[in-house]
N, C-alpha and C positions, 0 to 999 in steps of 0.2 A: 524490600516492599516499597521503602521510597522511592527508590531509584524510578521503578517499575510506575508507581503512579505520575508522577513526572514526566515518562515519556507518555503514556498515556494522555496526562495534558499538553502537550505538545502536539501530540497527533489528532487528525480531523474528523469528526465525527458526527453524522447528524443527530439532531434532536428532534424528538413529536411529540406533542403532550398528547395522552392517551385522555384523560380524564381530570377536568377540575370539580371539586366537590368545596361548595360554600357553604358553612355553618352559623348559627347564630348562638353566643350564650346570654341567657338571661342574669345582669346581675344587680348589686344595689345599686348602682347608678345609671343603668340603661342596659343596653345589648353592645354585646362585643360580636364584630363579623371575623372570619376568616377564613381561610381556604386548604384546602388539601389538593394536590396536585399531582399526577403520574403521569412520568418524564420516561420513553426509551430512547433508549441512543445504538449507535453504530455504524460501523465503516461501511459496510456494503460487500467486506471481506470476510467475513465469517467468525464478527464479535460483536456483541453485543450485551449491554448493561439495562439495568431497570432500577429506578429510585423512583422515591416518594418524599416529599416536602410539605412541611406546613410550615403557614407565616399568616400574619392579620392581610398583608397585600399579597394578590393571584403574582405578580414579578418576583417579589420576594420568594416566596413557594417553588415556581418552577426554578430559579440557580439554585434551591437549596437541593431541589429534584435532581438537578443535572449532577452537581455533585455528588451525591450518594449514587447517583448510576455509575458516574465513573468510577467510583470504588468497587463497582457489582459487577464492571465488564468481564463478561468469559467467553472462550475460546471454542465454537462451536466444530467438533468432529464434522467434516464430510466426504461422502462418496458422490466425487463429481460436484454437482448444484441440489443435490441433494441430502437428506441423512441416512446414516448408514442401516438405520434399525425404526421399527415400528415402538413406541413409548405412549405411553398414558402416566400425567401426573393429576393430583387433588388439591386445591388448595381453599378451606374450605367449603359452599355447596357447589362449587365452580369445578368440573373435570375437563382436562382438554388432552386430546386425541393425535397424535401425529403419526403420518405415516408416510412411506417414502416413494415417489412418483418418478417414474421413468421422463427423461430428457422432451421436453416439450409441452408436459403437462400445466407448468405456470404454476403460482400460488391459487390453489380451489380453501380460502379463510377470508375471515372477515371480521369489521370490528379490532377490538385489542388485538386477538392473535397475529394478525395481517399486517399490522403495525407492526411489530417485535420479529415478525416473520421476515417483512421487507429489508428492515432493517439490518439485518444479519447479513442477505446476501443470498439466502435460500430461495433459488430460482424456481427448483420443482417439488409440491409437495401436498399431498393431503392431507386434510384437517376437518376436525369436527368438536363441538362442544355439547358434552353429555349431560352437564347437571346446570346449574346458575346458571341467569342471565347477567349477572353484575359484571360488571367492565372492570373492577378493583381485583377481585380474585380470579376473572379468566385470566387479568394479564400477570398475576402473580401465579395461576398456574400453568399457562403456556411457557414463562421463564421455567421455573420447574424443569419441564417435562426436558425443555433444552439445556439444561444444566446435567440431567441424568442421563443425556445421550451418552454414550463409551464409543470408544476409538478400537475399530476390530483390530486394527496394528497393536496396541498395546494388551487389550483381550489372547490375542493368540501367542504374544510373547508370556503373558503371564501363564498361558497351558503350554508353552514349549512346543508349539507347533506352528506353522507357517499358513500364511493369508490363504492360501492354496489348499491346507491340509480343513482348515476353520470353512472357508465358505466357497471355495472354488474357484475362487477367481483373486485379481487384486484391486484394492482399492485407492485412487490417489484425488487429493484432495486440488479441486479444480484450481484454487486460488492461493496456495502454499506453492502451484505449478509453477504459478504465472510469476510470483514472486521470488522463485529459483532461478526461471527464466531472466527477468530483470536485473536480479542480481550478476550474473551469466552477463548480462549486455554490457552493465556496467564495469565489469570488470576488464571486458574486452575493447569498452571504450577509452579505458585508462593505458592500458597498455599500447594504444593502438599512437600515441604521441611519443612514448617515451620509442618505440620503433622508429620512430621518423625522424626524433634526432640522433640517435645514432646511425641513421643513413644517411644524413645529411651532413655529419663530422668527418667521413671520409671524402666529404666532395670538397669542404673547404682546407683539408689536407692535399688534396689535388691542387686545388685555386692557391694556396703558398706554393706549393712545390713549382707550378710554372712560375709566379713573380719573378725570383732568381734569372730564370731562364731566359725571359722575356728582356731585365735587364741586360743583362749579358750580350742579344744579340741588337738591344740601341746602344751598347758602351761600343761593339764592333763597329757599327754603321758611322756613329761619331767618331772613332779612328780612324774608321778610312777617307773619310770627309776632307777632316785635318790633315792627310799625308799629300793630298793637292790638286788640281782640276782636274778632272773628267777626261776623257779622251772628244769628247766633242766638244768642250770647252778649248783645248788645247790648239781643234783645226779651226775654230774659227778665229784664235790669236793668228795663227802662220795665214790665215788669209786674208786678212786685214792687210799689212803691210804690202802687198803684192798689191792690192787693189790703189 
């Protein structure tokens, strides 16, 4: 679980305050203020956390918001940019509604939900809110309703039957794709150096192999040098004399 929050912190994720709420108490020596603050966060990949922070200062509140999100980050199922299944959760007098939108649709939410929505990564989707208008429980029930999504891969493993047998078709998750893919690149980029030096240790095994060779035939040319003039050096000694 450390480990897991750790890379979490390490990894990038936006932040939006949904909602700040300022209070006042009354006590023997004056009024004390402070703030209550709801922070979502996420990658834009299909996770997404929700906290709530209180502190006397709104700065204080939001890092204690961010941090309690990062502990609430989950991992949203999707089919495509979308979710797999229609969900209604409650939290609250607050009911929020989601339901699943064919490719081009866009987010149709707004307020909290739209926040928490965008954040995740969910491209297409419909949405509506049944009960409350409070911003504090729609965003705690729109996390809800995304926390109760299921994963029809793991659904039809647990009935022993196959994506095909369950809903007729298959389902793959847009952004698990992309990230198989990259992985896939990556790995093709690593290999793609250690190829090149070993094609490249057979050529400098050629470039020694002639060194030798190449000696050998300046060690001949410097022998024959040394055994003594030329044949054209020779006639112009014998013509010399004559002239």
């Amino acid at each position: 679980m450390l480990a897991q929050r750790e890379q979490l912190a390490e990894e990038q994720f936006e932040d939006r305050v949904i909602r700040i709420d300022r209070t006042r108490k009354t006590v023997k020596g004056g009024r004390i203020s402070s703030a209550r603050v709801v922070v979502a966060i996420g990658d834009g990949k299909g996770r997404v956390g929700l906290g709530v922070g209180k502190a006397l200062a709104v700065p204080d509140a939001i890092n204690k918001a961010i941090k309690q999100a990062r502990k609430n980050v989950i991992r949203i199922p999707l089919d495509g940019y979308t979710i797999p299944h229609e969900i209604t959760a409650k939290v609250g007098g607050a009911r929020i509604l989601l339901k699943p939108a064919s490719r081009g649709t866009g987010v149709i939410a707004g307020g909290a939900t739209r926040q928490l929505i965008e954040l995740s990564g969910i491209r297409d989707i419909l949405t509506k809110s049944l009960g409350s208008g409070n911003v504090f429980n729609r965003a705690h029930a729109c996390f809800r309703a995304l926390q109760l999504l299921r994963d029809p891969k793991e659904v039809a493993e647990m009935r022993g039957q196959s994506l095909q047998d369950l809903i007729g078709r298959d389902i793959v998750d847009a952004y698990e794709e992309q990230e198989r893919q990259e992985a896939l690149a990556a790995e093709a980029a690593k290999a793609a150096p250690a190829d090149g030096a070993g094609r490249e240790a057979p050529a400098e095994a050629e470039v020694a192999e002639e060194a030798p060779a190449v000696a050998e035939i300046s060690a001949e040319k410097g022998e024959t040098e040394s055994e003594g003039p030329s044949q054209d050096e020779a006639a112009t000694k014998e013509a010399a004399p004559e002239a």
